[in-house]
Backbone atoms as SQL, in Angstrom:
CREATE TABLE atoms (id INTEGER PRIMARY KEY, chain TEXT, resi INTEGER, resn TEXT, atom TEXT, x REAL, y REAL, z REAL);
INSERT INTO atoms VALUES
  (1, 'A', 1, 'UNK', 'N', 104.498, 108.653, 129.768),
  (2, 'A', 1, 'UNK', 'CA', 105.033, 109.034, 128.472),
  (3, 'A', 1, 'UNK', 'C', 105.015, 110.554, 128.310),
  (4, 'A', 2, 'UNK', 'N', 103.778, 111.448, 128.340),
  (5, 'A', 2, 'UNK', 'CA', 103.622, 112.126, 128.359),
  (6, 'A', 2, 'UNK', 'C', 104.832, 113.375, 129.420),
  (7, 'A', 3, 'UNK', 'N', 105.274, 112.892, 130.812),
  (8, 'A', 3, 'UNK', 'CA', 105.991, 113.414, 131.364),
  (9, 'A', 3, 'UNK', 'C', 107.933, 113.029, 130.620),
  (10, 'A', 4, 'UNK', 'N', 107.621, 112.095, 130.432),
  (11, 'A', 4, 'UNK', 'CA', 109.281, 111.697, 129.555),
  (12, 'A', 4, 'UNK', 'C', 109.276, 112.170, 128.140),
  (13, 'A', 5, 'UNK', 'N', 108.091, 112.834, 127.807),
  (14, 'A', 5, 'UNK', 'CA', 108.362, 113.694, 126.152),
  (15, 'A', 5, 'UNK', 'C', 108.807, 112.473, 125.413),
  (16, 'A', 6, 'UNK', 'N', 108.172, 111.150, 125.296),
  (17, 'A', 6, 'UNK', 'CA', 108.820, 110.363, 124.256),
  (18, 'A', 6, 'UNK', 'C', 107.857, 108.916, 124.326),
  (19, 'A', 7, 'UNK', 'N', 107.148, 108.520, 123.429),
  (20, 'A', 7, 'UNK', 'CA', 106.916, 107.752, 123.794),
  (21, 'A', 7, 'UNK', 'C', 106.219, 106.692, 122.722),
  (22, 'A', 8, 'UNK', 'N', 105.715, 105.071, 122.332),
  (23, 'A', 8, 'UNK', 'CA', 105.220, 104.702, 121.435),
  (24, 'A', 8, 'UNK', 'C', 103.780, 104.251, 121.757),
  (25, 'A', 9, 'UNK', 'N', 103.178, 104.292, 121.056),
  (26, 'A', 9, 'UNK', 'CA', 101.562, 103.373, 121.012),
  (27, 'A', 9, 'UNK', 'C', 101.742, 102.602, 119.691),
  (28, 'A', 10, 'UNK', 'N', 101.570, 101.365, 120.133),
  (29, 'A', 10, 'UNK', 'CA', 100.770, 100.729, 118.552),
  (30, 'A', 10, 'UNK', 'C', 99.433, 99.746, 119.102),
  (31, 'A', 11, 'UNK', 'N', 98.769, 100.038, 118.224),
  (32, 'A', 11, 'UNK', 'CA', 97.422, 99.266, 118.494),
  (33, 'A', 11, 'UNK', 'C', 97.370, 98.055, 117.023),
  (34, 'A', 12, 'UNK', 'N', 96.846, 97.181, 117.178),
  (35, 'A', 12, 'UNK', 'CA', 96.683, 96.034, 115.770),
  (36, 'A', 12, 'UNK', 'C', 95.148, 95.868, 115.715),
  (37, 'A', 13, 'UNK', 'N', 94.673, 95.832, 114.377),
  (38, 'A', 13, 'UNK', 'CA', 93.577, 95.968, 114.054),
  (39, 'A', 13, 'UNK', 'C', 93.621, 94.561, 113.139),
  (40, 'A', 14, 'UNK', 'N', 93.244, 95.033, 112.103),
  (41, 'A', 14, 'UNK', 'CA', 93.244, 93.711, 110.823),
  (42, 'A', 14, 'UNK', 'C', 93.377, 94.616, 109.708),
  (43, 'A', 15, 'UNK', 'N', 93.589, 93.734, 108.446),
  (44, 'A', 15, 'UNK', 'CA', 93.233, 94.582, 107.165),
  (45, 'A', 15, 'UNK', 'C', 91.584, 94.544, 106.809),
  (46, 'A', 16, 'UNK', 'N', 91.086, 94.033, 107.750),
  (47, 'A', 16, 'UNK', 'CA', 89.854, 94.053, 107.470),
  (48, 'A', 16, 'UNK', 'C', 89.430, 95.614, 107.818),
  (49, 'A', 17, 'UNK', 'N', 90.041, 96.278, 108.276),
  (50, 'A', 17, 'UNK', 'CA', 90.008, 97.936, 108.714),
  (51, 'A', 17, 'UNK', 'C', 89.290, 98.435, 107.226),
  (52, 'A', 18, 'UNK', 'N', 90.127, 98.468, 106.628),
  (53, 'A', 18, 'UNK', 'CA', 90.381, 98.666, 104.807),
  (54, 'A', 18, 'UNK', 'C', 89.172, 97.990, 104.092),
  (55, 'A', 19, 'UNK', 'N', 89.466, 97.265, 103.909),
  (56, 'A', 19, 'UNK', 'CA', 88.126, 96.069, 103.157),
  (57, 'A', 19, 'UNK', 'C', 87.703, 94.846, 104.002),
  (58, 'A', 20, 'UNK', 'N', 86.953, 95.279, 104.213),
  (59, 'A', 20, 'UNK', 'CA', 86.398, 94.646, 104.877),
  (60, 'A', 20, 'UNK', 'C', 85.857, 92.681, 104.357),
  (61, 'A', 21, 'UNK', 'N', 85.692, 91.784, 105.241),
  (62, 'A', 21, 'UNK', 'CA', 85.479, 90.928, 105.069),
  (63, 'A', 21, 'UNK', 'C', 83.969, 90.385, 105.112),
  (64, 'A', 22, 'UNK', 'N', 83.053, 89.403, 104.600),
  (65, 'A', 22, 'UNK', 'CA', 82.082, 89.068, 104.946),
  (66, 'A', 22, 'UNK', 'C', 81.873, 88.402, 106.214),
  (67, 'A', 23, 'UNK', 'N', 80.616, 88.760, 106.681),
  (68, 'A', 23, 'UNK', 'CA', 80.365, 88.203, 108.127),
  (69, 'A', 23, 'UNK', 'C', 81.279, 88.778, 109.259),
  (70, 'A', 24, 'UNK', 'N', 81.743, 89.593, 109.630),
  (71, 'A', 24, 'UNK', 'CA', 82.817, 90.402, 110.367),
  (72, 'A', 24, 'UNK', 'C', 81.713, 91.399, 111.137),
  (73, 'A', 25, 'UNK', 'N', 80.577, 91.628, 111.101),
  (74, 'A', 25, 'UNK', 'CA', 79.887, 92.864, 111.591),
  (75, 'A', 25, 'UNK', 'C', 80.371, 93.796, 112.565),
  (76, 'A', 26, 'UNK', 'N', 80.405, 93.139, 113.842),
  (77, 'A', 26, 'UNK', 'CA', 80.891, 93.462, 114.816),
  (78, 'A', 26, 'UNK', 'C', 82.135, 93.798, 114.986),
  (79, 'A', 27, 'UNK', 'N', 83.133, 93.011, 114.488),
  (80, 'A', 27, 'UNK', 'CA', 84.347, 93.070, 114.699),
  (81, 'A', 27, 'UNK', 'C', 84.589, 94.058, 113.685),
  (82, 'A', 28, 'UNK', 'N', 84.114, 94.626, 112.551),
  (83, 'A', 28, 'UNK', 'CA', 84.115, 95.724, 112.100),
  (84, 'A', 28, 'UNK', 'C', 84.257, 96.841, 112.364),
  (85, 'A', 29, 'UNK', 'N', 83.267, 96.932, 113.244),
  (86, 'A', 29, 'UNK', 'CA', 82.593, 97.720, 114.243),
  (87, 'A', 29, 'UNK', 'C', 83.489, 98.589, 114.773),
  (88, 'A', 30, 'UNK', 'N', 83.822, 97.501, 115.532),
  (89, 'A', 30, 'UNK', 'CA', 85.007, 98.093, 116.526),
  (90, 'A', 30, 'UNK', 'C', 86.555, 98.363, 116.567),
  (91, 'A', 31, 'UNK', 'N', 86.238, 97.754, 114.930),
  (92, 'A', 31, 'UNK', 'CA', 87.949, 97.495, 114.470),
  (93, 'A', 31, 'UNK', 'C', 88.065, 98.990, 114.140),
  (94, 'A', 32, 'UNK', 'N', 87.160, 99.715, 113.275),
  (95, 'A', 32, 'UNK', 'CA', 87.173, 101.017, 112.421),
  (96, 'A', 32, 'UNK', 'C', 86.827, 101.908, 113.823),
  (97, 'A', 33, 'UNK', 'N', 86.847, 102.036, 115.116),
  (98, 'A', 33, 'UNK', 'CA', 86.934, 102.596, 116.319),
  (99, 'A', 33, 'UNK', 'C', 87.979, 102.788, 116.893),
  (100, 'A', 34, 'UNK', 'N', 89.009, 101.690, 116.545),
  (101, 'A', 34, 'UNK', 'CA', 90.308, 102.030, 117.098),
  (102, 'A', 34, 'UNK', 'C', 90.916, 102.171, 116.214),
  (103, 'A', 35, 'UNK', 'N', 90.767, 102.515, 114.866),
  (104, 'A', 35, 'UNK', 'CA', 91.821, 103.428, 113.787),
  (105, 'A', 35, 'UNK', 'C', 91.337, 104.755, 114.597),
  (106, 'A', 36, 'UNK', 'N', 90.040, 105.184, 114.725),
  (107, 'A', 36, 'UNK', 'CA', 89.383, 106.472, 115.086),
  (108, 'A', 36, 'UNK', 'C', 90.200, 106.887, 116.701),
  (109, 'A', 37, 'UNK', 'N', 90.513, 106.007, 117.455),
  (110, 'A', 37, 'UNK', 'CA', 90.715, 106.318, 118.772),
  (111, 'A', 37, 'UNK', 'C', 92.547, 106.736, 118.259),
  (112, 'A', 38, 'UNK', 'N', 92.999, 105.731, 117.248),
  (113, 'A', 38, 'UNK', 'CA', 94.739, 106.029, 116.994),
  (114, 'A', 38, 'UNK', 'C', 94.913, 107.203, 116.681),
  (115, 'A', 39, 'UNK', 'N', 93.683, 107.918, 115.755),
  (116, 'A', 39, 'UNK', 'CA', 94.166, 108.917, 114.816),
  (117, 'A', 39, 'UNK', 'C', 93.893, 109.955, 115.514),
  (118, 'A', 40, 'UNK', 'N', 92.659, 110.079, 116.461),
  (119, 'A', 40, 'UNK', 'CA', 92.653, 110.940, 117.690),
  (120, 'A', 40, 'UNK', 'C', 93.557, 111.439, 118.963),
  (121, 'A', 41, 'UNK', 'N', 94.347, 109.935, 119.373),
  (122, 'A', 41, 'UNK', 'CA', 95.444, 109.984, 120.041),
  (123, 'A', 41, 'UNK', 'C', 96.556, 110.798, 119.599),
  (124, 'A', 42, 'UNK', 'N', 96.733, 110.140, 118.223),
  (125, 'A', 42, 'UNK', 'CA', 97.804, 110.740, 117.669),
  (126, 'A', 42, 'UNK', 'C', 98.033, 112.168, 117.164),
  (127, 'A', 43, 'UNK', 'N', 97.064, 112.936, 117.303),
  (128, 'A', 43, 'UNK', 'CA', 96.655, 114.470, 117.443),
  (129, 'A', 43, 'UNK', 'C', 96.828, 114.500, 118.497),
  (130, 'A', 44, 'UNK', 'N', 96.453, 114.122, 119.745),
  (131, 'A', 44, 'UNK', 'CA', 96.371, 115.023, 120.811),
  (132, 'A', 44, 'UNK', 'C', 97.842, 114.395, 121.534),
  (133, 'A', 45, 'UNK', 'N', 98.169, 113.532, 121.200),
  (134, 'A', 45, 'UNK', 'CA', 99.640, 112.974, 122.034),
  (135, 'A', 45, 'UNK', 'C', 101.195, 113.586, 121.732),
  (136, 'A', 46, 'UNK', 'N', 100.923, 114.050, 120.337),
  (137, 'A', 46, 'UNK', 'CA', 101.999, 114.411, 119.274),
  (138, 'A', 46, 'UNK', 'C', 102.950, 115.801, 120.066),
  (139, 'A', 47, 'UNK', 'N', 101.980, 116.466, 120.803),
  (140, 'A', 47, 'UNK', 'CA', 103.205, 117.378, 121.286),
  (141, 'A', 47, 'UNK', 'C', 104.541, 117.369, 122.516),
  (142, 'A', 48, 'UNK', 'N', 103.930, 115.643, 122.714),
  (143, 'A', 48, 'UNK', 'CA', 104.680, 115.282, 123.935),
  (144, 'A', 48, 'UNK', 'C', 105.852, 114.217, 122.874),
  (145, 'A', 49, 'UNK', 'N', 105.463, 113.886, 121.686),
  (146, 'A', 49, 'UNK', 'CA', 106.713, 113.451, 121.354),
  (147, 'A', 49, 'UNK', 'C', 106.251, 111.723, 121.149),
  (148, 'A', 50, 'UNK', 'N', 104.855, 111.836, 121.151),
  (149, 'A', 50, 'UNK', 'CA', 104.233, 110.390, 121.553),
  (150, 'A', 50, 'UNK', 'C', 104.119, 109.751, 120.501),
  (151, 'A', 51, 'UNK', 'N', 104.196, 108.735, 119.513),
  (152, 'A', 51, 'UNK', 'CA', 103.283, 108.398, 118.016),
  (153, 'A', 51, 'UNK', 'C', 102.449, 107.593, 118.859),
  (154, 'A', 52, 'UNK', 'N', 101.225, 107.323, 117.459),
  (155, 'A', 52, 'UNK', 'CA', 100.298, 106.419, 117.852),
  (156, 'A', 52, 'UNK', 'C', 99.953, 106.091, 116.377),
  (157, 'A', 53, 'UNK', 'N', 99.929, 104.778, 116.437),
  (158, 'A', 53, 'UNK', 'CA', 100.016, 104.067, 115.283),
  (159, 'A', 53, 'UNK', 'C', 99.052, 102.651, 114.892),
  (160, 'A', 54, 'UNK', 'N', 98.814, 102.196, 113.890),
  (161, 'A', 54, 'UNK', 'CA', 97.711, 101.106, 113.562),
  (162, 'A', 54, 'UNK', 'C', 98.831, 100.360, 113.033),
  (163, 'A', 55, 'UNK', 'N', 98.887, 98.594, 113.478),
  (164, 'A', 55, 'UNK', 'CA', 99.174, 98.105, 113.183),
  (165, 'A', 55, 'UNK', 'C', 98.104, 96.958, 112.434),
  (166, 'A', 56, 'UNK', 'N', 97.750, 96.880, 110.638),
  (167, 'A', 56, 'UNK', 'CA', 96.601, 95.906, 110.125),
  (168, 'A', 56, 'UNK', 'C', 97.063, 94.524, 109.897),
  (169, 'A', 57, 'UNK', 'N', 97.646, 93.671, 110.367),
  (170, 'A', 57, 'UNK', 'CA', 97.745, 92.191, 109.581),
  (171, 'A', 57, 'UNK', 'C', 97.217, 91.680, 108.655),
  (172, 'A', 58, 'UNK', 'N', 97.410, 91.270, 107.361),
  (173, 'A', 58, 'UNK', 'CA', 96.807, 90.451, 107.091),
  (174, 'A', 58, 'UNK', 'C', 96.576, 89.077, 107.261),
  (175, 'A', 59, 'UNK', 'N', 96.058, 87.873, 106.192),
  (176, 'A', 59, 'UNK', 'CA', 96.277, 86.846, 106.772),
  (177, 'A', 59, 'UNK', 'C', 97.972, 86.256, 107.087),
  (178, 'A', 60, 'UNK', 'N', 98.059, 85.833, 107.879),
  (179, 'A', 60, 'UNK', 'CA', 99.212, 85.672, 108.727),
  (180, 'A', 60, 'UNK', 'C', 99.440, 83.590, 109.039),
  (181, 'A', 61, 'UNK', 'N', 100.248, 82.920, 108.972),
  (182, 'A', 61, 'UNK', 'CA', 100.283, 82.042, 109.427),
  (183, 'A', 61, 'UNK', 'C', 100.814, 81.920, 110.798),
  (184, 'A', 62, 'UNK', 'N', 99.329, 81.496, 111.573),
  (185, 'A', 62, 'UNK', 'CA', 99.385, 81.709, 112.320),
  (186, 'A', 62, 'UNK', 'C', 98.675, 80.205, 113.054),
  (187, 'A', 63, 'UNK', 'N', 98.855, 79.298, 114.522),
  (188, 'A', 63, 'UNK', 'CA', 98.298, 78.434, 114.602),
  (189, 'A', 63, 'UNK', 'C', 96.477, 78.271, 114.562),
  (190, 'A', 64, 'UNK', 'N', 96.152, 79.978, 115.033),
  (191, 'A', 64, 'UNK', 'CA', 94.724, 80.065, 114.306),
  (192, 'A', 64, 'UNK', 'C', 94.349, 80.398, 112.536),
  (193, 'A', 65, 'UNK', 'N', 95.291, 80.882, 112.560),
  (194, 'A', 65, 'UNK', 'CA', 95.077, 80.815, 110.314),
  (195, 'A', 65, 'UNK', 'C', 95.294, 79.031, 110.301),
  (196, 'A', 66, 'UNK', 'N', 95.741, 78.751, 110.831),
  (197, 'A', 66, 'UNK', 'CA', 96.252, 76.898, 110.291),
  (198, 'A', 66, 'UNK', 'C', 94.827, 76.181, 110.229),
  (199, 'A', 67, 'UNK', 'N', 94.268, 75.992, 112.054),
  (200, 'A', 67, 'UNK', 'CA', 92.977, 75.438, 112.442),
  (201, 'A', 67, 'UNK', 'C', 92.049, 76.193, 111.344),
  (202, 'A', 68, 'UNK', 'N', 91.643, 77.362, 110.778),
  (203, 'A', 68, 'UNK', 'CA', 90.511, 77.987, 110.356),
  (204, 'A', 68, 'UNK', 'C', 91.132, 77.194, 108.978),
  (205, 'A', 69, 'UNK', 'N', 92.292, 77.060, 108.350),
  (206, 'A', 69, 'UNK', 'CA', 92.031, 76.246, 106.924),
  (207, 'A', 69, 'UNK', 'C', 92.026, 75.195, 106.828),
  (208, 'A', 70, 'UNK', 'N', 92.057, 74.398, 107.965),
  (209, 'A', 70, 'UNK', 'CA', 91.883, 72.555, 107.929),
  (210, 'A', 70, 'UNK', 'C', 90.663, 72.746, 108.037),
  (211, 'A', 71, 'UNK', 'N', 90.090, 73.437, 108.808),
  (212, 'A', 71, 'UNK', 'CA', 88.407, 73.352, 108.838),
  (213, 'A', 71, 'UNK', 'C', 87.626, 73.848, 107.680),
  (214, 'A', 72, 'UNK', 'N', 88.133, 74.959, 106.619),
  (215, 'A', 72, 'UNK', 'CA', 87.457, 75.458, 105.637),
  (216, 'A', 72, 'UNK', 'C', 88.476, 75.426, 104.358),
  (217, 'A', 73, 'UNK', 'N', 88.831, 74.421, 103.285),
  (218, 'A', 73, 'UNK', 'CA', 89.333, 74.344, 102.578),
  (219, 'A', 73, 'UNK', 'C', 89.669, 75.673, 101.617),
  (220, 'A', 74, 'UNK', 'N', 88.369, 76.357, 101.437),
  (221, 'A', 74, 'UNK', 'CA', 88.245, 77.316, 100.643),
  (222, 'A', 74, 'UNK', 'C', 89.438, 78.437, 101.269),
  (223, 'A', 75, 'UNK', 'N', 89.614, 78.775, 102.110),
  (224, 'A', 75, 'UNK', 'CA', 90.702, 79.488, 103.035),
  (225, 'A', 75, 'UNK', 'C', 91.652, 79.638, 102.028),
  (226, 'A', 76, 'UNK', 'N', 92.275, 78.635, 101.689),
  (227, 'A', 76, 'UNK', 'CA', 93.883, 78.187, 100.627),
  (228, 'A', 76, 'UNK', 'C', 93.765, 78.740, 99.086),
  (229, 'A', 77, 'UNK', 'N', 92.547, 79.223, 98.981),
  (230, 'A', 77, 'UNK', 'CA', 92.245, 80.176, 97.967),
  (231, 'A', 77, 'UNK', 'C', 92.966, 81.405, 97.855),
  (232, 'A', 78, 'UNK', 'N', 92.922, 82.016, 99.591),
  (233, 'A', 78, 'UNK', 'CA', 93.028, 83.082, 99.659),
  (234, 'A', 78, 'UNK', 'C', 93.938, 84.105, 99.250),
  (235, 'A', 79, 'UNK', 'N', 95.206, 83.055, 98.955),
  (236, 'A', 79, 'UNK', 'CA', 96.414, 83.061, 98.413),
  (237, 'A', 79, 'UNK', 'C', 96.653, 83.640, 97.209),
  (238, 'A', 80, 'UNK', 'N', 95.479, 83.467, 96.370),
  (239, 'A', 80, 'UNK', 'CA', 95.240, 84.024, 95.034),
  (240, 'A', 80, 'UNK', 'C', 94.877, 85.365, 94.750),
  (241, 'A', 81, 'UNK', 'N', 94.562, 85.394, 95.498),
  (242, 'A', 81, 'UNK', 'CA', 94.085, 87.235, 95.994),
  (243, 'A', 81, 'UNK', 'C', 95.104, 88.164, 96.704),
  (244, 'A', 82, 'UNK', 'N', 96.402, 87.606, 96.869),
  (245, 'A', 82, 'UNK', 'CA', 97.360, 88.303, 97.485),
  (246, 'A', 82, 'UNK', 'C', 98.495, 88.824, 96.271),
  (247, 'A', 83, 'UNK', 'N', 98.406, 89.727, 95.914),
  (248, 'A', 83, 'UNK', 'CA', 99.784, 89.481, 95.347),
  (249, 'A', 83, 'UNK', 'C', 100.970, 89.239, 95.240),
  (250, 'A', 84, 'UNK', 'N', 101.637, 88.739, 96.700),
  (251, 'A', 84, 'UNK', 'CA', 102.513, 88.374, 96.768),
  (252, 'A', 84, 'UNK', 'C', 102.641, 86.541, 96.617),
  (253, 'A', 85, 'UNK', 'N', 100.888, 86.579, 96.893),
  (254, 'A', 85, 'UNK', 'CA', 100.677, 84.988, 96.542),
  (255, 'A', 85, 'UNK', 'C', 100.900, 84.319, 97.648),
  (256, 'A', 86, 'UNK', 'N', 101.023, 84.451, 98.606),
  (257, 'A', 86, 'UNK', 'CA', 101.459, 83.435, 100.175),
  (258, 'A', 86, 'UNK', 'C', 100.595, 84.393, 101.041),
  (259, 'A', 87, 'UNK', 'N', 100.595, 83.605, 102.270),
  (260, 'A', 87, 'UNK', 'CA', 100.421, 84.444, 103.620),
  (261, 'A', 87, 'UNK', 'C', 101.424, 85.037, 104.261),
  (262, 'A', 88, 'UNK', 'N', 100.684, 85.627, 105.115),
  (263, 'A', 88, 'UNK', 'CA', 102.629, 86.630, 105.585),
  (264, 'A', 88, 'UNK', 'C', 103.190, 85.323, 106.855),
  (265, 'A', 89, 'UNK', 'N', 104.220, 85.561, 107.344),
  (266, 'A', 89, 'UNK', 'CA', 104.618, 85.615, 108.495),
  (267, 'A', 89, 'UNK', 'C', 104.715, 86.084, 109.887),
  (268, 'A', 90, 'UNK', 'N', 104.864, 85.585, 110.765),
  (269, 'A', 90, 'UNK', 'CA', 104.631, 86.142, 111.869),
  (270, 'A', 90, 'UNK', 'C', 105.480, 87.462, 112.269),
  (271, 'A', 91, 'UNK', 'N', 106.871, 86.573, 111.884),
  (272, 'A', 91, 'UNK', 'CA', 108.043, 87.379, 111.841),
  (273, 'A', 91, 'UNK', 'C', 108.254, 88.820, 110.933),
  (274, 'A', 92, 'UNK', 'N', 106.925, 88.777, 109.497),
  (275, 'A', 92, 'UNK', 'CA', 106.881, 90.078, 108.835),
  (276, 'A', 92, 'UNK', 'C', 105.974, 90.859, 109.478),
  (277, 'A', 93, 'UNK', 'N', 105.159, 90.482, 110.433),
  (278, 'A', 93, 'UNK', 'CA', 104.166, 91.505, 110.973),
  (279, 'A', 93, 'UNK', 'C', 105.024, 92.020, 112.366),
  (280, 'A', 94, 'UNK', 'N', 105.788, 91.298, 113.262),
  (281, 'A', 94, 'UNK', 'CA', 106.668, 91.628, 113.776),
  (282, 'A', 94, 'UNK', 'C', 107.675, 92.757, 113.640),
  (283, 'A', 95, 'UNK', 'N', 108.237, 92.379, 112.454),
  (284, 'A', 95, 'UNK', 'CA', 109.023, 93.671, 111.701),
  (285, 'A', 95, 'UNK', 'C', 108.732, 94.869, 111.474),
  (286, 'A', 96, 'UNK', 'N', 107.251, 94.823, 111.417),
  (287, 'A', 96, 'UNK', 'CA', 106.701, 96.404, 111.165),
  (288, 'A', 96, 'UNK', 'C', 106.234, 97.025, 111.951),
  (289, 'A', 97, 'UNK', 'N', 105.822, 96.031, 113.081),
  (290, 'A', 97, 'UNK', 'CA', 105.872, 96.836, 114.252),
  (291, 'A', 97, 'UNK', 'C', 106.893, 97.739, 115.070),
  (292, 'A', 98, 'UNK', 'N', 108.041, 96.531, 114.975),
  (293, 'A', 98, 'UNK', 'CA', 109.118, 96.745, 115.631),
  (294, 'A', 98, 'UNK', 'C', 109.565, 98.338, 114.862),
  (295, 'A', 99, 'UNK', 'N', 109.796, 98.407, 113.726),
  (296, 'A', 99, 'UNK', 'CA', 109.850, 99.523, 113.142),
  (297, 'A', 99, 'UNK', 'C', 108.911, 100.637, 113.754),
  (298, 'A', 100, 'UNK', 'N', 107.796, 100.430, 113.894),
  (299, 'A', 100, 'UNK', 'CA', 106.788, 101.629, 113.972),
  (300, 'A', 100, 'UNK', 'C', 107.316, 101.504, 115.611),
  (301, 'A', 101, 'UNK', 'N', 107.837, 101.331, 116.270),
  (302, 'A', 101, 'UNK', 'CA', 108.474, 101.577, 117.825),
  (303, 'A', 101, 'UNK', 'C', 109.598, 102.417, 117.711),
  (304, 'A', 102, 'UNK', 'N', 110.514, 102.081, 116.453),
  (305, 'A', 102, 'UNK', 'CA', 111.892, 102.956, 116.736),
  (306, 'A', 102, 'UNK', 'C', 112.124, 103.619, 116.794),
  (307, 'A', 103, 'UNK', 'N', 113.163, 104.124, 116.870),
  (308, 'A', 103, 'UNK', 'CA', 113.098, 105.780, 116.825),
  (309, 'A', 103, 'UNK', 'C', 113.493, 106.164, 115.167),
  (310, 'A', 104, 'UNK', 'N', 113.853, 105.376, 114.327),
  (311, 'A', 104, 'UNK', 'CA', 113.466, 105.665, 112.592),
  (312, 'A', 104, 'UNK', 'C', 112.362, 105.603, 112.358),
  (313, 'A', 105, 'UNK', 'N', 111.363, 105.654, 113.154),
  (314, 'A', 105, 'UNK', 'CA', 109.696, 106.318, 112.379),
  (315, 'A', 105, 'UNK', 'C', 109.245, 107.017, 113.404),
  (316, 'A', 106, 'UNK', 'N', 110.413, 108.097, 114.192),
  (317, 'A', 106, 'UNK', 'CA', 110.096, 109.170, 114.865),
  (318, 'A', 106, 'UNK', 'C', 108.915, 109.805, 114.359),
  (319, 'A', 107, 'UNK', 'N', 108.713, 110.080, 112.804),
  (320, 'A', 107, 'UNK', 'CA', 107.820, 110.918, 112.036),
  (321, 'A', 107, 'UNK', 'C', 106.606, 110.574, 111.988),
  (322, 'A', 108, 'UNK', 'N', 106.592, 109.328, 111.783),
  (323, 'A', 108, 'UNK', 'CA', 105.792, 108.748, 111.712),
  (324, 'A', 108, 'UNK', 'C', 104.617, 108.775, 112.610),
  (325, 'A', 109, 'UNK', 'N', 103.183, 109.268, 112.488),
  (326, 'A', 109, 'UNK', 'CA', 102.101, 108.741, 113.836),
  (327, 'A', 109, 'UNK', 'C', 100.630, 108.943, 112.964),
  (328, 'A', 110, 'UNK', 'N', 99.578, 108.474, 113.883),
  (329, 'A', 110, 'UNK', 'CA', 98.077, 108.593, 112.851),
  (330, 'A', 110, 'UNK', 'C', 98.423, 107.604, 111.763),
  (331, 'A', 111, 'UNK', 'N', 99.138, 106.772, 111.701),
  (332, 'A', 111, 'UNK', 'CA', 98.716, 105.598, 110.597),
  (333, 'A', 111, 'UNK', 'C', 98.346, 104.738, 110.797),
  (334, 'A', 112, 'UNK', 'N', 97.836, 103.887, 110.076),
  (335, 'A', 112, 'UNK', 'CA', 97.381, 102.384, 109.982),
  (336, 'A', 112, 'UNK', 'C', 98.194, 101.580, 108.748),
  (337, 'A', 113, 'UNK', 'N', 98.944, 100.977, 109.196),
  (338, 'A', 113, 'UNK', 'CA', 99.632, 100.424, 108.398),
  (339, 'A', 113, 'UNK', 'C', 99.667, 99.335, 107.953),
  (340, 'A', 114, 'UNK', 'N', 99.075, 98.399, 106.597),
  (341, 'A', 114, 'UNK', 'CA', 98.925, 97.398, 106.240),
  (342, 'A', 114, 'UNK', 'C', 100.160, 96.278, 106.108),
  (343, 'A', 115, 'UNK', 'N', 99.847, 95.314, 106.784),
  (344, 'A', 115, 'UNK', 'CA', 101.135, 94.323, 106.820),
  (345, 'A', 115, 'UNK', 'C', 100.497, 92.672, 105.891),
  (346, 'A', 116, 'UNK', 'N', 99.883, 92.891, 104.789),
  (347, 'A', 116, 'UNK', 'CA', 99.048, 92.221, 104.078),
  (348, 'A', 116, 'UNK', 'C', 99.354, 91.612, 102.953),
  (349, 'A', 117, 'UNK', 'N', 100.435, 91.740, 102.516),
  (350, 'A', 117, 'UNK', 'CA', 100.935, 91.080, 101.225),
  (351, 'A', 117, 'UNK', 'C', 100.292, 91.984, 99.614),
  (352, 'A', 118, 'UNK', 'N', 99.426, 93.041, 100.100),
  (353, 'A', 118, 'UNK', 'CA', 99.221, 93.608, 99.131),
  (354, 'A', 118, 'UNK', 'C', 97.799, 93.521, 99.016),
  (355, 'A', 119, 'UNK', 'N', 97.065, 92.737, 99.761),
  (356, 'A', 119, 'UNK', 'CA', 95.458, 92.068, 99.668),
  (357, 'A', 119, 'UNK', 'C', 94.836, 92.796, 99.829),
  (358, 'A', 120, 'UNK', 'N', 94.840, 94.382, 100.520),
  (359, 'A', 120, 'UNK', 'CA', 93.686, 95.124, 100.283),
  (360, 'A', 120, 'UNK', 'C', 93.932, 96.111, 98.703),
  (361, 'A', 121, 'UNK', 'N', 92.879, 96.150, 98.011),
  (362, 'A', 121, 'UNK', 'CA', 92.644, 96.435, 96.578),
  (363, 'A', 121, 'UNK', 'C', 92.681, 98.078, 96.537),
  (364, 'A', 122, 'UNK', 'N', 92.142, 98.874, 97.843),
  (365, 'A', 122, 'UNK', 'CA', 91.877, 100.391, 97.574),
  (366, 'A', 122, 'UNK', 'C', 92.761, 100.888, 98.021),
  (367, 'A', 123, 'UNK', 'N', 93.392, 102.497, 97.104),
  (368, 'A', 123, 'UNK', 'CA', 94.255, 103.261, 97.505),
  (369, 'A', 123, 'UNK', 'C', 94.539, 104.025, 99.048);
């Protein structure tokens, strides 16, 4: 990349980056390490033309979001806390990636970008 002056990174984290979830310790951990490694990249990559970018999901229907709410009813709650009121799609977390690749978010780099329905609460 660096020799072709052009190039994309996206890394996916969670929205748990942001607010965090209970019982997550670890995966915390390491989640808030690779915003740190994106936003580092994305300083030092930027003069070659490189972005580097955070991609956060939220909950997502997904065949593991499915199994985790047949097993824990309370899950289908979660819905209430979104403001858009649903879970996303696969196909909307898709989309924003695909975006953060194109060349219309040339400008774009050092973000973390929430794909969450609105579910994290802080600015």
């Amino acid at each position: 990349m660096e020799a072709n002056k052009w190039g994309r990174m996206i890394t996916i984290t969670s929205q748990a980056v942001k607010q965090p979830v209970d019982g997550l310790v670890l995966s915390h951990a390491v989640r808030a390490s690779v915003v740190g490694l994106v936003k580092t990249l994305a300083n030092e990559l930027g003069l070659y033309n490189i972005t580097v970018n955070n991609v956060m999901p939220g909950y997502t229907q997904t065949k593991r979001m499915e199994s985790l709410m047949s097993e824990n009813p309370n899950l289908i709650k979660v819905t209430e806390e979104i403001p858009l009121g649903r879970i996303g799609r696969p196909d909307e977390f898709a989309a924003a990636a695909a975006f953060l690749a194109s060349e219309k978010a040339s400008y774009i780099t050092g973000v973390s970008l929430p794909v969450d329905g609105g579910w994290i609460k802080g600015v």
